[in-house]
C-alpha positions in Angstrom: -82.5 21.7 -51.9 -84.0 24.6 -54.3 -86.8 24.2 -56.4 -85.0 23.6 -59.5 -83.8 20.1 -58.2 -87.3 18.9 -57.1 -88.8 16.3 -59.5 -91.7 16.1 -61.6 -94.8 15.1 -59.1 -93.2 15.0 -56.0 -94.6 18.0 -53.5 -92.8 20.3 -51.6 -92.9 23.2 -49.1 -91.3 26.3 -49.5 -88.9 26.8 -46.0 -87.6 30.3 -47.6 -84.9 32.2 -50.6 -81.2 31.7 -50.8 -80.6 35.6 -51.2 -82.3 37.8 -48.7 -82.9 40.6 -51.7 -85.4 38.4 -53.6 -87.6 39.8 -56.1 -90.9 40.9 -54.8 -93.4 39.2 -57.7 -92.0 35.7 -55.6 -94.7 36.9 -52.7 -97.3 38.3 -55.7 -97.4 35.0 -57.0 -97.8 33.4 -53.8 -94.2 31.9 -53.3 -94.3 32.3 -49.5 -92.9 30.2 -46.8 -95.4 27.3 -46.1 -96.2 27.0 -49.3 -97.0 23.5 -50.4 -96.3 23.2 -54.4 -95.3 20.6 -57.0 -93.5 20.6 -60.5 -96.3 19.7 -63.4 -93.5 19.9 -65.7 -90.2 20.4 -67.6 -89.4 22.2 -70.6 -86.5 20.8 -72.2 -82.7 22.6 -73.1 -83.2 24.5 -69.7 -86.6 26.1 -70.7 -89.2 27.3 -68.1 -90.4 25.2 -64.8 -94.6 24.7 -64.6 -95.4 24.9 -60.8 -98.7 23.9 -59.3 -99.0 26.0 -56.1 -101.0 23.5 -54.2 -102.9 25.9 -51.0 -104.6 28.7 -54.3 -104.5 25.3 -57.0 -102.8 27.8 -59.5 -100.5 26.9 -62.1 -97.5 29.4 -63.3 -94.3 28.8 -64.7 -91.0 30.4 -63.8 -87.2 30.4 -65.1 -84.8 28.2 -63.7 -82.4 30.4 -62.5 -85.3 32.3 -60.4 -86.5 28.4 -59.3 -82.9 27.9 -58.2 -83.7 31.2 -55.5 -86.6 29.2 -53.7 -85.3 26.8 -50.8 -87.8 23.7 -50.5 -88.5 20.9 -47.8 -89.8 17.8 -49.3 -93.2 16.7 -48.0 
């Protein structure tokens, strides 16, 4: 399951990427594995996804397509 699939609320830890070359501002912005996070929100027409990162309690929002790059376990 990638992040793109999780649902609004539910919270998740990040178990790793689905390319090995991922970009590098996924570990800047804290996506490493461990990571607990939840989705706050979903733009609509395949807009942006707004992530709570739960371990800093920082919000951020990313594209789809990179959301689709982060492998999750479901809490």
């Amino acid at each position: 399951m990638t992040l793109k699939d999780l649902k609004k609320g539910v919270i998740a830890v990040i178990k790793g990427f689905s390319e090995e070359d991922i970009p590098s501002k996924f570990y800047e912005m804290g996506f490493l594995p461990g990571t607990e996070l939840e989705i706050k929100n979903k733009a609509p027409f395949g807009g942006p996804i707004c992530i709570s990162l739960i371990n800093n309690k920082s919000i951020m929002a990313l594209r789809r397509k990179e959301a689709d790059q982060i492998l999750i376990n479901l809490k």
